[in-house]
TILUMZA-875200 format. One record per residue: residue number from 1; x, y, z negated of N, C-alpha, C in turn. Coordinates in steps of 0.1 Angstrom, whole numbers, plus 5000, padded with zeros to 4 digits. Example, Ala and Ser with C-alpha at 12.3 -4.5 7.8 and 13.67 -1.06 7.14 Angstrom:
BEGIN
(1; (5132; 4943; 4922); (5123; 4955; 4922); (5132; 4967; 4922))
(2; (5128; 4978; 4929); (5137; 4989; 4929); (5129; 5000; 4921))
***
This chain:
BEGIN
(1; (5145; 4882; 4905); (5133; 4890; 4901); (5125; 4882; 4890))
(2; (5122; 4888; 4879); (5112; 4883; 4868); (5101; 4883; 4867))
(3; (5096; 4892; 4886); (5082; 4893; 4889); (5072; 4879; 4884))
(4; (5061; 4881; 4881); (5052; 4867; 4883); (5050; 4866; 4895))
(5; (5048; 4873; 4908); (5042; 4876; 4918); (5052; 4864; 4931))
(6; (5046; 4861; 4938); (5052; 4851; 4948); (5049; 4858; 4960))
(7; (5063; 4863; 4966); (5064; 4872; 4976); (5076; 4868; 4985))
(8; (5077; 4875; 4996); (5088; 4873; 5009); (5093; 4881; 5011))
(9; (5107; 4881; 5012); (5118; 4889; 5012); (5122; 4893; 5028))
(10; (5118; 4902; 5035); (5131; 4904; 5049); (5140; 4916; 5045))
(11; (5152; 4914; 5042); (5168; 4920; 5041); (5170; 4928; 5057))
(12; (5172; 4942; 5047); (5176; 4946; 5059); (5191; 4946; 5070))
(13; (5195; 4943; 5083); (5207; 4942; 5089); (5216; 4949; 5085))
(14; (5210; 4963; 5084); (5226; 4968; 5085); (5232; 4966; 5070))
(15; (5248; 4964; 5071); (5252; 4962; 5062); (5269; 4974; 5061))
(16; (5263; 4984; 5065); (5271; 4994; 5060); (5278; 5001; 5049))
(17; (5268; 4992; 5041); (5269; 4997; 5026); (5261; 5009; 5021))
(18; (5253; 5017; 5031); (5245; 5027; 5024); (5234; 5022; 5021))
(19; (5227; 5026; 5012); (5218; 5025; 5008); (5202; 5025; 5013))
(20; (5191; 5015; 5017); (5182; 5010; 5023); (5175; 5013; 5016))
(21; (5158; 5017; 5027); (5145; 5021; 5021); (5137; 5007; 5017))
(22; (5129; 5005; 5014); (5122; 4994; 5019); (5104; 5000; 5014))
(23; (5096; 4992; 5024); (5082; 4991; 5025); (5073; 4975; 5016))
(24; (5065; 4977; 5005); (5061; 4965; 4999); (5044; 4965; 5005))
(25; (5044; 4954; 5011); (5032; 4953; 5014); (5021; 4943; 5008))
(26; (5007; 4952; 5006); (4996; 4940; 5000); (4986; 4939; 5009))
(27; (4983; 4925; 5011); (4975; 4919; 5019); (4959; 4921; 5012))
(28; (4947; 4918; 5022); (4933; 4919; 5016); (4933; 4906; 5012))
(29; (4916; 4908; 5008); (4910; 4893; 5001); (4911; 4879; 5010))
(30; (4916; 4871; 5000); (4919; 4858; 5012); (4926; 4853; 5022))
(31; (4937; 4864; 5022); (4947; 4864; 5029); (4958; 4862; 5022))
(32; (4973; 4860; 5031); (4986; 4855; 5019); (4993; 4865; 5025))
(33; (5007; 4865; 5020); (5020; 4872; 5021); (5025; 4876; 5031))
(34; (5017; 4868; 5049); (5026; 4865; 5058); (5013; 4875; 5066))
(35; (5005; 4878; 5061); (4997; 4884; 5071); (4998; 4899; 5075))
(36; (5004; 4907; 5068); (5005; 4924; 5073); (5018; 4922; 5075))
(37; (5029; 4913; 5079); (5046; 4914; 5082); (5045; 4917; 5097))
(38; (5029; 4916; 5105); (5031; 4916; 5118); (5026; 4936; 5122))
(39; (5025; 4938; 5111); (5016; 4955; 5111); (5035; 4961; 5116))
(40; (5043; 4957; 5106); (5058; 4967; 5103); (5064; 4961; 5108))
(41; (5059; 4954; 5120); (5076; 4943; 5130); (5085; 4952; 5132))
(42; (5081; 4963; 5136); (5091; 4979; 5142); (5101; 4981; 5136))
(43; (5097; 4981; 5117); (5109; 4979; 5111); (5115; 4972; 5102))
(44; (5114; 4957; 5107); (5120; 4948; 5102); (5139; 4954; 5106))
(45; (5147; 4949; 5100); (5162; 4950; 5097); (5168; 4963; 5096))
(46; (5155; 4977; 5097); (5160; 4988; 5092); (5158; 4989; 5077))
(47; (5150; 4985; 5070); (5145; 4986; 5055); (5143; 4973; 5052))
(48; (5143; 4971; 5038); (5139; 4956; 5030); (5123; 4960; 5031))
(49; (5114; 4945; 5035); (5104; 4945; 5034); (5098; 4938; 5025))
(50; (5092; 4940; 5016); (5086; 4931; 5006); (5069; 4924; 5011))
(51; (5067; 4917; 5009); (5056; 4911; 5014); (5051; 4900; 4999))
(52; (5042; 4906; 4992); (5037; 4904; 4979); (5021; 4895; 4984))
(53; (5024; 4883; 4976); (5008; 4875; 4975); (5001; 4879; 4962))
(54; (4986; 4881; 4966); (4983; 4881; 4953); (4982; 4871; 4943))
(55; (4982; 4873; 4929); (4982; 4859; 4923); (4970; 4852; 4919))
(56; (4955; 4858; 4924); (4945; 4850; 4927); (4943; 4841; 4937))
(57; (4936; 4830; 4936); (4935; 4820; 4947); (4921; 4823; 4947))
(58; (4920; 4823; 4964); (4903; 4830; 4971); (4905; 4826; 4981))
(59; (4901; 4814; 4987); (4897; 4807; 4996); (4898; 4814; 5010))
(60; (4904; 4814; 5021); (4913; 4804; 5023); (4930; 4807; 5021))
(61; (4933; 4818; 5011); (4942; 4826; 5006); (4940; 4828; 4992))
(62; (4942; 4844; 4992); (4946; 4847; 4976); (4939; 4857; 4974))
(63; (4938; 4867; 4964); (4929; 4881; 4962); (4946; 4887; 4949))
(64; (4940; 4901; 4949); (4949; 4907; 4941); (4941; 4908; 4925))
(65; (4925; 4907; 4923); (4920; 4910; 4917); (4903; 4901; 4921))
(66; (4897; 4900; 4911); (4886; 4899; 4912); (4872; 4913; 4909))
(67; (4860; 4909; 4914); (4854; 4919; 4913); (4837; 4914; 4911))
(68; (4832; 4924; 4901); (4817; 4924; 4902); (4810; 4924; 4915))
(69; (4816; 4934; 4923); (4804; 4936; 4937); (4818; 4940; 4942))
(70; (4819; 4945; 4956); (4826; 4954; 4963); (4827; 4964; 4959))
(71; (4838; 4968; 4958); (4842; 4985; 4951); (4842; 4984; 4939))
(72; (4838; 4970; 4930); (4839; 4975; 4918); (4852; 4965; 4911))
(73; (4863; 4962; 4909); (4873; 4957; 4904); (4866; 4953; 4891))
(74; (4872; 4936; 4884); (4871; 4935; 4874); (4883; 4945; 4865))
(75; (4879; 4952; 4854); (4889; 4963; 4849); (4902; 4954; 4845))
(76; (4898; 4946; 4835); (4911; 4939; 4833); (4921; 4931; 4843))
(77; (4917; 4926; 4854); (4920; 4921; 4856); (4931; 4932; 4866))
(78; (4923; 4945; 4873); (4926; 4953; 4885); (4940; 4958; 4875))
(79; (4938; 4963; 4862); (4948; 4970; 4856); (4959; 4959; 4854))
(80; (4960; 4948; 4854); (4975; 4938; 4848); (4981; 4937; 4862))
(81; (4972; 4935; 4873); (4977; 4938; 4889); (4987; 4949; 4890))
(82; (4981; 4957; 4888); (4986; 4972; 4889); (4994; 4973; 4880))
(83; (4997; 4972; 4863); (5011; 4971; 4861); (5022; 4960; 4865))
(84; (5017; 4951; 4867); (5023; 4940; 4878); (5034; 4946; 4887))
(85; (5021; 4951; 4895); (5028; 4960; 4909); (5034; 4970; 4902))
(86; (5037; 4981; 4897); (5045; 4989; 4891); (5061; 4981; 4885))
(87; (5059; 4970; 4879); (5068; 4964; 4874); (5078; 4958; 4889))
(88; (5075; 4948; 4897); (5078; 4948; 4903); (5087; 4957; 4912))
(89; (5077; 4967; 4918); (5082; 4980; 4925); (5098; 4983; 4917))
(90; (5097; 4987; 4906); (5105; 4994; 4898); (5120; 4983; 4900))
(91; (5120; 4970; 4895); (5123; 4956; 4896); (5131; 4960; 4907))
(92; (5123; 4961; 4914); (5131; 4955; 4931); (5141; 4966; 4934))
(93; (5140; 4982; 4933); (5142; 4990; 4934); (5160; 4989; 4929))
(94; (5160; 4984; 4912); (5172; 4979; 4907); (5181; 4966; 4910))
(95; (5174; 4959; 4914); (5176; 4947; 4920); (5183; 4945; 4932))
(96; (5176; 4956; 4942); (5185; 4954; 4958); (5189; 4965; 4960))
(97; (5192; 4977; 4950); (5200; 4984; 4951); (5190; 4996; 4963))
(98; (5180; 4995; 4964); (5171; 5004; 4971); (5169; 5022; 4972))
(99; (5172; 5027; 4983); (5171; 5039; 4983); (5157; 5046; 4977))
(100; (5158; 5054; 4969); (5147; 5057; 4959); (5141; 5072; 4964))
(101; (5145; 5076; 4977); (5141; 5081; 4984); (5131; 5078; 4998))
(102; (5129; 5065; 4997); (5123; 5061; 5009); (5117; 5048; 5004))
(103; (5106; 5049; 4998); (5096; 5037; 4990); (5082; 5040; 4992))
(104; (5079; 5032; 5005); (5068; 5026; 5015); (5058; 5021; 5007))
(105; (5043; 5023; 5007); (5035; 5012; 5002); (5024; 5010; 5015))
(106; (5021; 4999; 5018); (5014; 4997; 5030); (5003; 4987; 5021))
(107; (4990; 4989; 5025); (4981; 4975; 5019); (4964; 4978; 5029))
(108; (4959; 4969; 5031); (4946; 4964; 5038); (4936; 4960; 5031))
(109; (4925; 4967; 5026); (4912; 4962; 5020); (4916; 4962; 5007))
(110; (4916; 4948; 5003); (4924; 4951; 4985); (4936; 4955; 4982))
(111; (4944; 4951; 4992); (4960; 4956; 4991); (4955; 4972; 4992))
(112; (4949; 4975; 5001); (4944; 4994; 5003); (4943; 4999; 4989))
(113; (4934; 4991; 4979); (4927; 4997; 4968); (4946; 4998; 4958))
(114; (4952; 4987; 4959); (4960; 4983; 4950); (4967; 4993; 4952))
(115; (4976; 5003; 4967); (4984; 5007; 4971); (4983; 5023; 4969))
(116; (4966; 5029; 4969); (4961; 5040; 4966); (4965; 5043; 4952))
(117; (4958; 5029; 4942); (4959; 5034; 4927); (4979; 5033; 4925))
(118; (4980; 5031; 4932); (5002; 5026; 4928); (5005; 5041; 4935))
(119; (5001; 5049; 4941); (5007; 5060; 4944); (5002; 5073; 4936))
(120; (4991; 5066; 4929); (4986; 5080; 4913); (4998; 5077; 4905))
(121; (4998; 5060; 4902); (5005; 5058; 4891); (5023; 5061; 4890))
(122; (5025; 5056; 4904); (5038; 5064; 4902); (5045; 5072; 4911))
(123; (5035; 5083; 4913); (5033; 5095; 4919); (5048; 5094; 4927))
(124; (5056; 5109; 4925); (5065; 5108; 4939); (5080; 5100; 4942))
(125; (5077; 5090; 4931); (5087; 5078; 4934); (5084; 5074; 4948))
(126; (5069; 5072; 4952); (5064; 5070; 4964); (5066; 5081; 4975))
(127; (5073; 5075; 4987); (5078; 5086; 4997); (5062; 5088; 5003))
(128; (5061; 5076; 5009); (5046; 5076; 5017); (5041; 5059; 5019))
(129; (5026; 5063; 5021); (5015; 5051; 5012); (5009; 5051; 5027))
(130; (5005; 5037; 5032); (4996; 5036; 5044); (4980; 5032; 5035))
(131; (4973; 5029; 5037); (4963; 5028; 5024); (4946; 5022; 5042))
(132; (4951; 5009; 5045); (4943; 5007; 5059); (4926; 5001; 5049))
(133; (4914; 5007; 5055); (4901; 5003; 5051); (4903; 5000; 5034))
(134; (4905; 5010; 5032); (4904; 5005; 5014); (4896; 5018; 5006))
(135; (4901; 5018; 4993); (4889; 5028; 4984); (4895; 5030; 4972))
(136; (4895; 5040; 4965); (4900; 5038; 4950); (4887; 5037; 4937))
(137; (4892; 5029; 4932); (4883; 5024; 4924); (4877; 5036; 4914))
(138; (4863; 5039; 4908); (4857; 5049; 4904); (4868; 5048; 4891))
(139; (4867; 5042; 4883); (4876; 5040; 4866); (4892; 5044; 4868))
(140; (4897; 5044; 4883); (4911; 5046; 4886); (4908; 5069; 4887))
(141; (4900; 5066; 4891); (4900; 5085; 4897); (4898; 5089; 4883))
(142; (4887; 5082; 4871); (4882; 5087; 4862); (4892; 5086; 4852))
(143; (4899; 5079; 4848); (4903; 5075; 4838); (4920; 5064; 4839))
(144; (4927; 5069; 4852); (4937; 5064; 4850); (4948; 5078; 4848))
(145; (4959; 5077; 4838); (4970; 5087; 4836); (4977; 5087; 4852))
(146; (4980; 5101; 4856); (4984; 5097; 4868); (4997; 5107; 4872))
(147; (5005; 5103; 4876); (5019; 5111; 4879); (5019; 5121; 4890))
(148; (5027; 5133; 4885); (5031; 5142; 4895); (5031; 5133; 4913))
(149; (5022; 5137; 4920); (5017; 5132; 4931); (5022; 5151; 4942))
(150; (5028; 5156; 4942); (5034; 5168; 4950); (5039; 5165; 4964))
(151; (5046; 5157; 4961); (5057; 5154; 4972); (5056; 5143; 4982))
(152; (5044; 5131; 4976); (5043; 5122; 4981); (5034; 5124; 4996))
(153; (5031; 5114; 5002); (5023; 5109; 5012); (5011; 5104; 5014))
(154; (5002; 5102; 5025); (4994; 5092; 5024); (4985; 5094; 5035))
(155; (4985; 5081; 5041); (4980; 5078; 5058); (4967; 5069; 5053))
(156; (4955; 5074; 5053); (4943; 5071; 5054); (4936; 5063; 5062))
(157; (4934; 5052; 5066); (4925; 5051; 5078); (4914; 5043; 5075))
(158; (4902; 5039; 5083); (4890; 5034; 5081); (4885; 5034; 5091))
(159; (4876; 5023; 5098); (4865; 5018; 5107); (4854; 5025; 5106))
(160; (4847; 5032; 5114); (4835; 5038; 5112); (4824; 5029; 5112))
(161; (4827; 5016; 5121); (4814; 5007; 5114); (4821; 4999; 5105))
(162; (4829; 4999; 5096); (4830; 4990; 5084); (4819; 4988; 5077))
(163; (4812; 4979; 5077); (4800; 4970; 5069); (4806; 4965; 5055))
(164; (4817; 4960; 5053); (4828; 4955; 5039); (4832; 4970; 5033))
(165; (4838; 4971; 5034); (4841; 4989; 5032); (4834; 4998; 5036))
(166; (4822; 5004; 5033); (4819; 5015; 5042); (4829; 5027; 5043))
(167; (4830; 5032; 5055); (4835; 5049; 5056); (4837; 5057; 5044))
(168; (4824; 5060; 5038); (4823; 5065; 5029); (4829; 5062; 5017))
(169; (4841; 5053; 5017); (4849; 5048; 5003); (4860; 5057; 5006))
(170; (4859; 5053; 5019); (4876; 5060; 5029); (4878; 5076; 5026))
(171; (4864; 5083; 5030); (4859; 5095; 5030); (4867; 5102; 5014))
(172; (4856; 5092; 5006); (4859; 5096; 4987); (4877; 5093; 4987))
(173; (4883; 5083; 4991); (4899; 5089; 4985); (4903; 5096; 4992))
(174; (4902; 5103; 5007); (4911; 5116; 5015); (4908; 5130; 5002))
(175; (4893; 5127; 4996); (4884; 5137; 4995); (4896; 5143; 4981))
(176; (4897; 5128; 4972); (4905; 5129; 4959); (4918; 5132; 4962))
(177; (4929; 5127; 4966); (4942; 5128; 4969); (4943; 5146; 4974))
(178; (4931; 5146; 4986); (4937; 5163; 4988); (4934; 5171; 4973))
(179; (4925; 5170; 4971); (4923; 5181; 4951); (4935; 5178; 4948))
(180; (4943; 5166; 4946); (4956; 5168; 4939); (4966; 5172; 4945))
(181; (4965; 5177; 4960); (4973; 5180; 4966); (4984; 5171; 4970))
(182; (4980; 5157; 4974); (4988; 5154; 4981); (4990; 5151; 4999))
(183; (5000; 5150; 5006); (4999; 5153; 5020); (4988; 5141; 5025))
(184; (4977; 5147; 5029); (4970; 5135; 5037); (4968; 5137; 5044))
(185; (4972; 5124; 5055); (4970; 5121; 5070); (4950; 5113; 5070))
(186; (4945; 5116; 5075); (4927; 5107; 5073); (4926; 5108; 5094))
(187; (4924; 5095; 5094); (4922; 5088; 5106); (4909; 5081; 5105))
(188; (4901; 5081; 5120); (4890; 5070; 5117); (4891; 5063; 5134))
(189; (4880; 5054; 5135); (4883; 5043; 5146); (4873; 5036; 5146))
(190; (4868; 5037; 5161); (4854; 5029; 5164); (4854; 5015; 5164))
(191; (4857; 5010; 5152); (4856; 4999; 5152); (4854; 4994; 5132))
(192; (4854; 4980; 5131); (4846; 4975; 5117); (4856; 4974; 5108))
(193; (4858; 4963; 5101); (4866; 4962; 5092); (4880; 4954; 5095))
(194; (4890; 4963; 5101); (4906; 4954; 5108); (4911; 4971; 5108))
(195; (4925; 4967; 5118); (4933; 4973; 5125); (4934; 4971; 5138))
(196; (4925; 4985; 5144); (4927; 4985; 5163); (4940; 4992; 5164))
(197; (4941; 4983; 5179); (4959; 4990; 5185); (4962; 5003; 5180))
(198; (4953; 5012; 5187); (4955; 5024; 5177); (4958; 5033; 5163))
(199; (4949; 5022; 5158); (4953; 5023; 5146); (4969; 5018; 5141))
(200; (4971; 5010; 5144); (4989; 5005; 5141); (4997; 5010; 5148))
(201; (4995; 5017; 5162); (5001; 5028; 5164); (5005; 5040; 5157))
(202; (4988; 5043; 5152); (4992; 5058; 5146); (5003; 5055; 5128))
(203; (4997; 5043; 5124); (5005; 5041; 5113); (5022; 5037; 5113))
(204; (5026; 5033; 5127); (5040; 5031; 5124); (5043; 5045; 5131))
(205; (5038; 5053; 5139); (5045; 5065; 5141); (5047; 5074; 5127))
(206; (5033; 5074; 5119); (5035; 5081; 5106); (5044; 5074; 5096))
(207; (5048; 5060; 5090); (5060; 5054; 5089); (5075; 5055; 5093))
(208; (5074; 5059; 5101); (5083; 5059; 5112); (5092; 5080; 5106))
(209; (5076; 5086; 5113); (5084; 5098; 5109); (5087; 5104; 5093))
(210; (5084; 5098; 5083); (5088; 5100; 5071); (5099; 5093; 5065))
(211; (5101; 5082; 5076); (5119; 5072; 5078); (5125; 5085; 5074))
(212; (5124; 5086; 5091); (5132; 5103; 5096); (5134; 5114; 5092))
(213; (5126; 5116; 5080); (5124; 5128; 5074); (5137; 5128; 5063))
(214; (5133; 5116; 5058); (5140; 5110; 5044); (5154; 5110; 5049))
(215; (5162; 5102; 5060); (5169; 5100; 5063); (5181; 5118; 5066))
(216; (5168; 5124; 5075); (5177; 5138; 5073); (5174; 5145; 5062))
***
């Protein structure tokens, strides 16, 4: 990989020779590469998992980007991420020989924001997008070119007391994605800014059944 990005690889088992999906996951602010591998244990050795750090250092981890306030991405910085991530994606795809029917994006907080604007940008290369407490950025809805999004996916979810993310970020992307018509799942949960049992439930069952879908 020519990526800049420092990330972790689990290969999937079977080695039948058919061709494997895999899920790339981005972590939030401050956290590293090893922290959402525990969200997709389910399907570790059925698909390659990618587990991407970001290349900022933010105490006591990393960030994908930096920002003015919350919700607001520095521009330059959010957009070299984001073709980053695109490059890579595409990269890995040719690289491990990846089933191009079954391309997962999972991300949390910042990884959420990174994984929302990666399924405008490259619309239905993306089978289905988990997108946990995150938001898309105002300049991404307004003003990014964004690909045929028809066919794709996307599992929403958000804390009703999130105090870091309010609701209301969560609210504004179900609100965007359905105007373009793409399929959204929108989940909420009495709880702040994480992932309750429930919630990781409902996201590997929705994971899980668009495996299935792809698969038949």
């Amino acid at each position: 990989m020519k990526s800049p990005y420092t990330f972790k690889h689990i290969p999937p088992t079977n080695i039948s020779g058919e061709l494997q999906g895999a899920i790339f996951l981005y972590h939030g602010l401050g956290s590293n590469e090893e922290d959402l591998l525990q969200l997709v244990e389910e399907f570790k050795g059925q698909c390659h998992i990618f587990s991407l750090r970001g290349p900022i250092t933010h105490a006591p981890g990393f960030a994908f980007y930096t920002f003015e306030e919350e919700g607001k991405p520095t521009r330059e910085v959010f957009d070299k991420v984001i073709t980053f991530s695109q490059s890579f994606i595409l990269e890995a795809i040719e690289e491990f020989n990846i089933d191009i029917n079954k391309i997962f994006l999972v991300g949390f907080n910042q990884g959420a924001a990174v994984v929302e604007t990666l399924t405008l940008t490259l619309g239905n290369l993306i089978t289905a997008t988990v997108a946990l407490s995150g938001y898309l950025p105002e300049f991404v809805m307004n003003e990014y070119k964004k690909a045929p999004v028809d066919r794709t996916k996307i599992f929403i979810s958000h804390g009703e007391y999130d105090y870091d993310f309010p609701i209301q970020w969560g609210e504004a992307s179900k609100n965007y994605f359905e105007e373009l018509e793409v399929q959204v799942t929108f989940k909420t949960y009495p709880d702040g800014h994480g992932v309750t049992p429930e919630n990781l439930k409902d996201m590997v069952a929705f994971i899980a059944e668009n495996l299935v879908d792809k698969v038949n």
